[in-house]
Every structure is written in C-alpha cells, then in structure tokens.
C-alpha positions as CSV (number, residue, x, y, z in Angstrom):
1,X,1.6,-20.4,1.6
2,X,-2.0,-20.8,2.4
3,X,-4.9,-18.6,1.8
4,X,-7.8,-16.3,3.8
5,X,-11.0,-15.4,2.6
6,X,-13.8,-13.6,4.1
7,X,-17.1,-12.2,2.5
8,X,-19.1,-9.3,4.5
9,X,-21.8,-7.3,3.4
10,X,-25.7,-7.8,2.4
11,X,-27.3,-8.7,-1.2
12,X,-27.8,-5.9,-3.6
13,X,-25.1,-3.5,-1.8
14,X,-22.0,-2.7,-4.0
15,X,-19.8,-4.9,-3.0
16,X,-16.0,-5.1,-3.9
17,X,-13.4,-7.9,-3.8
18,X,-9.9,-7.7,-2.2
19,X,-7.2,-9.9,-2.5
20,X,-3.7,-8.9,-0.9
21,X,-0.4,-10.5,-1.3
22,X,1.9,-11.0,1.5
23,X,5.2,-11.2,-0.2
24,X,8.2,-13.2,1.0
25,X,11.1,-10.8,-0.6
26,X,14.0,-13.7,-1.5
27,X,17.5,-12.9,-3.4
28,X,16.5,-13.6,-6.6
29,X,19.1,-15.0,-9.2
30,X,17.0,-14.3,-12.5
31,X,14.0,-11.9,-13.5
32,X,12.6,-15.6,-14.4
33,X,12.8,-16.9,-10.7
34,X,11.2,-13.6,-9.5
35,X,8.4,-14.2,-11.9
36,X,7.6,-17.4,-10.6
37,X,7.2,-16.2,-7.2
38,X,4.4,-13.8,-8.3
39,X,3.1,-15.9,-10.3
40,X,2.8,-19.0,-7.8
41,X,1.1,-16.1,-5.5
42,X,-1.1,-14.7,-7.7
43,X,-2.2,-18.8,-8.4
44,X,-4.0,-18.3,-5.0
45,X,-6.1,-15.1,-5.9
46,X,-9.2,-15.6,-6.8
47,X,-9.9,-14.9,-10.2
48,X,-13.5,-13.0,-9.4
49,X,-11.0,-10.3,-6.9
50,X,-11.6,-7.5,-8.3
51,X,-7.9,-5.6,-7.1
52,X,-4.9,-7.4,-6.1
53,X,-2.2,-5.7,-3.6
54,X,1.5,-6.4,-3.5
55,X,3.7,-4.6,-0.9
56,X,6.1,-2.0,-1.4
57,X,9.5,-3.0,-2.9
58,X,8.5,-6.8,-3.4
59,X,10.8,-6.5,-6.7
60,X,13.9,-5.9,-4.3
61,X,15.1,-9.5,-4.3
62,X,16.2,-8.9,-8.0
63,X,19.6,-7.4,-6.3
64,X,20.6,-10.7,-6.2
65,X,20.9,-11.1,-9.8
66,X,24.2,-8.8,-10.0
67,X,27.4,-10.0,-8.7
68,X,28.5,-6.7,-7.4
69,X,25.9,-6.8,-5.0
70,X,27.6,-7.8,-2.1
71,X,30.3,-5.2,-2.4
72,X,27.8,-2.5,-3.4
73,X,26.2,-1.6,0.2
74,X,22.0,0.1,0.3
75,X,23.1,1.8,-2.8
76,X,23.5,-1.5,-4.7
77,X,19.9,-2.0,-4.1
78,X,19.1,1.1,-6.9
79,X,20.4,-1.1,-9.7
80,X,16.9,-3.2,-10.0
81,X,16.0,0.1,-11.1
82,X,17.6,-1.6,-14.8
83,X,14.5,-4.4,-14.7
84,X,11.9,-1.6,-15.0
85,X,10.7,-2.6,-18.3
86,X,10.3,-6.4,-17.0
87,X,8.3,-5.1,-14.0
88,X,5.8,-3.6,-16.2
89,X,5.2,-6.1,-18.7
90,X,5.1,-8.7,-16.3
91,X,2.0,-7.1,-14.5
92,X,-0.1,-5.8,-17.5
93,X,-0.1,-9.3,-18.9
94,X,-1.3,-10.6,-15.6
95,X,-3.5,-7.9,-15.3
96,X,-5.0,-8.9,-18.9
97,X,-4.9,-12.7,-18.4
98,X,-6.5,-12.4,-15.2
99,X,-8.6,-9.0,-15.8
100,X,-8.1,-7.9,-12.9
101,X,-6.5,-4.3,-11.2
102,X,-3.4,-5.3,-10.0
103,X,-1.9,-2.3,-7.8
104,X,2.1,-3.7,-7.8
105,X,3.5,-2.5,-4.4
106,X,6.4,-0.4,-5.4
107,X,9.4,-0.6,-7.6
108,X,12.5,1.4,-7.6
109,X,12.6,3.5,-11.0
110,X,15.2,6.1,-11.9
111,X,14.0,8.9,-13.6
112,X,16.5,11.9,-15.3
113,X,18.9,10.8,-12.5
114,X,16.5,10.3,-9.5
115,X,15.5,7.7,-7.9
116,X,11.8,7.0,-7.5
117,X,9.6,4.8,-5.4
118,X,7.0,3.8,-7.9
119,X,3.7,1.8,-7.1
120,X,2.4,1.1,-11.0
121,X,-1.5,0.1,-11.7
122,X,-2.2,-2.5,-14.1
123,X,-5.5,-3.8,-15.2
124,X,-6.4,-4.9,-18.6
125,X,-5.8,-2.8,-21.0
126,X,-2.5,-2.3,-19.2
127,X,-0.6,0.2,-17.3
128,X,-3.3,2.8,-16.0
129,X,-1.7,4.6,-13.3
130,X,1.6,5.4,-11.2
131,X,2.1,7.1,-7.8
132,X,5.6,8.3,-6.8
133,X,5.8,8.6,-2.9
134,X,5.9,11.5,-1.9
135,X,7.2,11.5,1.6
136,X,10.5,9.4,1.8
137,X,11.5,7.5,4.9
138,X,14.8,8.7,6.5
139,X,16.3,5.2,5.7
140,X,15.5,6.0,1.8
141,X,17.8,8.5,2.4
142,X,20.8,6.4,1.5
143,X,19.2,5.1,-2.0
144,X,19.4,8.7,-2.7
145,X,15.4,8.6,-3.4
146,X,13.6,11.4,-4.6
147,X,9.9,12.7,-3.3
148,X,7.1,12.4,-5.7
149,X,4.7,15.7,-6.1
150,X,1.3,14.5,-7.3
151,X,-1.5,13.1,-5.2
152,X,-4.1,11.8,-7.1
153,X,-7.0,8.5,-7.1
154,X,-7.3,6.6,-9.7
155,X,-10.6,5.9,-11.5
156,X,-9.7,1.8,-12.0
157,X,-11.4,-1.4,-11.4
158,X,-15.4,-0.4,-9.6
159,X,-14.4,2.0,-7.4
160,X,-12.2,4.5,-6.9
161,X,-9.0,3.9,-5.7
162,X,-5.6,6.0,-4.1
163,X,-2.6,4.9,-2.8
164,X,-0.6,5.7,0.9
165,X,2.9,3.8,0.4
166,X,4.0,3.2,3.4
167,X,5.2,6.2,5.8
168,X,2.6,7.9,3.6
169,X,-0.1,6.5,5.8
170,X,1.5,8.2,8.6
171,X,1.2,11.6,7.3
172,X,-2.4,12.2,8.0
173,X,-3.1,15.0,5.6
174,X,-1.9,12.7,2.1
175,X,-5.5,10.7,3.0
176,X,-7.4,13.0,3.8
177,X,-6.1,14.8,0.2
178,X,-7.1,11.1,-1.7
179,X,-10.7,10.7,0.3
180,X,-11.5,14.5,0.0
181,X,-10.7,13.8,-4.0
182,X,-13.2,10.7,-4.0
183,X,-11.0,7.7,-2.7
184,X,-13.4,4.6,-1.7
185,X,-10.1,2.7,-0.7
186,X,-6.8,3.6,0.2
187,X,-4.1,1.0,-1.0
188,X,-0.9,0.9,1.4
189,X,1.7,-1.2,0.4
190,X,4.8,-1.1,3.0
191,X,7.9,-2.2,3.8
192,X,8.9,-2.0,7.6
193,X,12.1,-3.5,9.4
194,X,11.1,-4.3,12.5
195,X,8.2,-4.5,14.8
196,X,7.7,-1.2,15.8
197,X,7.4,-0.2,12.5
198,X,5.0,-2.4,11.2
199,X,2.7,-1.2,14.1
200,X,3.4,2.6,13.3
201,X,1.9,1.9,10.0
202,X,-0.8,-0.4,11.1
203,X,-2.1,2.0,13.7
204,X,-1.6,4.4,11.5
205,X,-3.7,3.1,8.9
206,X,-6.4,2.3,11.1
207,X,-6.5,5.9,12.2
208,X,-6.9,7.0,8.6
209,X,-9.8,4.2,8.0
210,X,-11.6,6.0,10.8
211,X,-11.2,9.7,9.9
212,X,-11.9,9.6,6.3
213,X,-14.3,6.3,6.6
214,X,-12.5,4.7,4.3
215,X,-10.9,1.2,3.8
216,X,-7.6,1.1,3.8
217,X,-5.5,-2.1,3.2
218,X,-2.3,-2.8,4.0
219,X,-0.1,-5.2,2.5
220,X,4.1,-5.5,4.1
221,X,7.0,-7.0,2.4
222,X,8.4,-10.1,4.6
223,X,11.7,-11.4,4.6
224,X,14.0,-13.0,6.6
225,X,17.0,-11.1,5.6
226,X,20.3,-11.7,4.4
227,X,23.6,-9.5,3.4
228,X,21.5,-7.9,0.4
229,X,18.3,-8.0,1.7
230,X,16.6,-5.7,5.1
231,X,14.1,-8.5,7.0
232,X,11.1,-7.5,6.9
233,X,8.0,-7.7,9.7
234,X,4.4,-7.7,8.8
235,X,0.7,-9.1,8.9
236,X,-1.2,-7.7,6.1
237,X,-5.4,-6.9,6.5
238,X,-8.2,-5.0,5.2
239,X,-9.4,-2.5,7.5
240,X,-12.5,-0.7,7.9
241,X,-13.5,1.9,10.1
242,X,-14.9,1.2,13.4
243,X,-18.5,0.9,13.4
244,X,-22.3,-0.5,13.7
245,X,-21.5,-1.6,10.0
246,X,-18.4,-3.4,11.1
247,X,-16.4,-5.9,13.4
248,X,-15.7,-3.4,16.6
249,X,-11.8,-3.6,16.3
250,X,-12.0,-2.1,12.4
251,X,-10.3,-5.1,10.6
252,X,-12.3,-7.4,7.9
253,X,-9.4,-9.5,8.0
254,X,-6.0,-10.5,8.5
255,X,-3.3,-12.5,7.9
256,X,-0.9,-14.4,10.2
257,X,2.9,-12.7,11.1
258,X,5.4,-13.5,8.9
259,X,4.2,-15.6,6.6
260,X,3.7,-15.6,2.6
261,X,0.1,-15.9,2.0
262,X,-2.6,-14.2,0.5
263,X,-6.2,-12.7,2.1
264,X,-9.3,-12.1,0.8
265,X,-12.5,-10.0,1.5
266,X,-15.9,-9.0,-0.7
267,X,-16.7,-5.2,1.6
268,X,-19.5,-3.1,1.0
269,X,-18.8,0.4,-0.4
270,X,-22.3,1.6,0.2
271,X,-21.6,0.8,4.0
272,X,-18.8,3.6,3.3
273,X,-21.0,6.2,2.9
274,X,-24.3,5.8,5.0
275,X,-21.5,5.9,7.6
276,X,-21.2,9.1,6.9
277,X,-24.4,10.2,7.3
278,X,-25.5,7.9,9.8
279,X,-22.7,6.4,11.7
280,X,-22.0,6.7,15.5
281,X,-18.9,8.7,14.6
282,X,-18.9,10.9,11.1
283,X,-15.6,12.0,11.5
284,X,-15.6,12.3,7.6
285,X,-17.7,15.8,7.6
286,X,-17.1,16.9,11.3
287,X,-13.3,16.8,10.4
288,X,-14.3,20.1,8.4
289,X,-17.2,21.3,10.7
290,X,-15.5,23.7,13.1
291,X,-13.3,25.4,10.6
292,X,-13.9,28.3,12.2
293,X,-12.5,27.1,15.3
294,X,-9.2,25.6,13.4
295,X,-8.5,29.0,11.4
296,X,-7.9,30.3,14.6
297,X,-5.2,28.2,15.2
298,X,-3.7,28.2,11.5
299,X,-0.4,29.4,11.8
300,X,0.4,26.8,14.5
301,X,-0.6,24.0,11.7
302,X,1.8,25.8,9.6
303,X,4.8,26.2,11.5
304,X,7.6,23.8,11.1
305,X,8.4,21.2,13.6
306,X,10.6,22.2,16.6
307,X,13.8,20.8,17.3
308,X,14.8,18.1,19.6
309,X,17.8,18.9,21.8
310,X,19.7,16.9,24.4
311,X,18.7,17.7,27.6
C-alpha cells in the first residue's frame, strides 16, 4: 500500500480535505480479518482529512466466511447482508476515534425481504446518513437488488455532501438533483468489472464535475478475483471541473491502477462557486438558461428509450 497527497488552493479560502480508499476486496475468513484490512487502510489517512471514501461493496469479501459459498453462485454473495450490524459499529467507532466523516462505500442490507445497496455515513456522533441506490446495474439483477427512492445531501462534516454509487453517476439527472439541492461534493463509490466499465464511470464522473461544477470523487473496489469474488478494475481520484481554477484535464489527483492505496487532497470550495459566476464555462446556471428552448422539446425527454433490434 502506499499513499498520495496533494494540497491545492490559496490561504483564507475554505478549504476541505479528502482522503479516498482504494480497496483491495479479499475473501475474508472472519469479520475480525475484514476489520483489519480497514483498519490498516484507514492507518494511512490522515487524521486532519476531513471525509474518508471507501468503494462500493468493499464489505463483499465477507462471503468467504460461510462455507456454502462456493456452492451458492452471485446469490450467495446476499448473505453478508447477516454482518450488517458489525458494518455499522465498526465505522461509527472509527468515525468517533478518528472524528472524522467516514462515507463507507456500500454494503448489502436486506430490508422486509429486499435487498439493498446501502452507502452508510458515519462521523462522530455516529451513523448520520444512508443512501440506497437507486438505479441498479443489470448485473445486480441476479442478487435480486432492490432500487432505493430518495435522493438527498447530507449536511455532514464542513460542507455539504451527496452521494452517486456507481452507475448512479451515469444517470446525469441523480447529480444534477444532489447539486441543484446544495451538494459541494459528490461521493461516488463503485464497483466495475472490467476496464470499460471503470472508464464509463470515470468519464462519467468527470462529465457531472463539469456540469454541475462540482467535485466529484470516485473511489473503485479492486480485486483480483476468485470463485466468490468478481475482479475488480479501478484508479480512484478527485476530480474537479475543468477550469482557470484548476489543472486543465479536471483531476486534483489520482491514484495508480490496481493497486490498494489511499489519496489525498485539501480543494477549495470557494473556487466551486466563483466558477459559477465567473468561470470560462458556467454550465451550472446556463444548464437552466434556455428552458424555454428545452420545453419545447419535453415530451421527447420524457419518452422511454426505443428498442434495439437485430438488424
């Protein structure tokens, strides 16, 4: 494991420190082992971050704790739903030790029969907020997963806060929903299986960075794989939006493929929003600017999606 960390931004601005956890998912054979993995990450965060990112389903290596796993198929993956309690006490007491806002990636939870993909906030008074996605990925569809209904920020740590998990990020409107509502930062943990997915949320969160002027950071799941687990590709970063204010290609940083470590950059929230007013691009207000011209075309925006046929 080693460690990035980057400061941008001038005296005086408000400035806010990230720290983002590039997993390494590992069959786990005891709640106890998988503690120590978070734990031995988290020993590289700086205590003076301010919010700490772990990707979604980092807590998926706890399959490996029942022996039925192997013979249990994607579905066996849902029992870690069982070490829900553990999850959560395990991150409010970091949260409190290290006072801190710890956003904790995603967990499976079932809830009156469903199952749920859960990112849980923690800081120090505990559990302070929960997101349930809310646009499931078709290979969820086999964990029988159910969509979440609620988008909503999150008043924690300096600033406010939403969260994107995942193929969330690639639904445009969910940020635009969490800037319009006050989101400084988008949190988007993610779990991709190959290449071309880690890029289809990476671009994707870039393209939300720049149209809401936001920062968005994105934190994947990595493994290698194995009979329980799905590898997983990814190069976590912070990302801002493209600007005077910033680096040209949007990112404040980023880590290396593949490869368990954590990053770390101060960014300047102020920056955010004399963007908006002075930027080369505000595509934060001119997004709304020709609504007359968009009305025009509203039932197009509201028609479903047309099929794809063999040719």
């Amino acid at each position: 494991m080693h460690t990035s960390i980057l400061s941008i931004g001038g005296v005086g601005m408000k400035e806010v420190k990230i720290s983002v956890c590039q997993f390494e998912v590992k069959e786990n054979r005891s709640f106890e082992e998988f503690s120590q993995q978070v734990e031995a990450m988290l020993a590289e965060v700086p205590l003076d971050s301010d919010y700490v990112l772990f990707p979604e389903l980092f807590t998926l290596g706890l399959v490996g704790v029942f022996d039925n796993a192997y013979n249990a198929g994607i579905k066996g993956l849902k029992q870690i739903t069982e070490f829900r309690e553990e999850v959560h006490h395990l991150f409010a007491d970091l949260a409190k030790k290290r006072k801190q806002v710890i956003i904790a990636g995603s967990h499976l939870e079932e809830r009156e029969g469903n199952i749920m993909n859960v990112t849980s906030l923690f800081d120090e008074t505990g559990l302070v907020g929960r997101h349930e996605k809310t646009h499931i990925f078709p290979a969820e569809a086999g964990w029988d997963a159910k969509e979440g209904d609620t988008l909503e920020v999150f008043q924690a740590g300096p600033v406010t806060i939403g969260i994107a998990n995942c193929y969330e990020v690639e639904i445009p409107e969910i940020s635009r929903i969490l800037a319009l509502q006050g989101a400084d930062i988008i949190f988007c943990p993610s779990y991709t299986f190959t290449e071309a997915g880690f890029w289809r949320v990476r671009h994707c969160a870039q393209a939300r960075a720049i149209e809401n002027q936001v920062y968005v950071v994105h934190c994947p799941t990595i493994s290698k794989g194995s009979l329980l687990l799905p590898p997983g590709y990814g190069r976590a970063s912070i990302i801002s939006p493209c600007d005077m204010r910033w680096s040209g290609n949007g990112v404040v940083v980023e880590a290396s493929d593949n490869t368990s470590t954590v990053i770390t950059a101060s960014v300047n929230i102020d920056h955010l929003y004399e963007n908006r007013k002075i930027g080369a691009a505000t595509t934060f207000k001119d997004r709304t600017r020709r609504d007359d011209l968009y009305k025009r075309y509203e039932p197009y925006s509201r028609q479903p999606a047309p099929s794809l046929t063999e040719s």
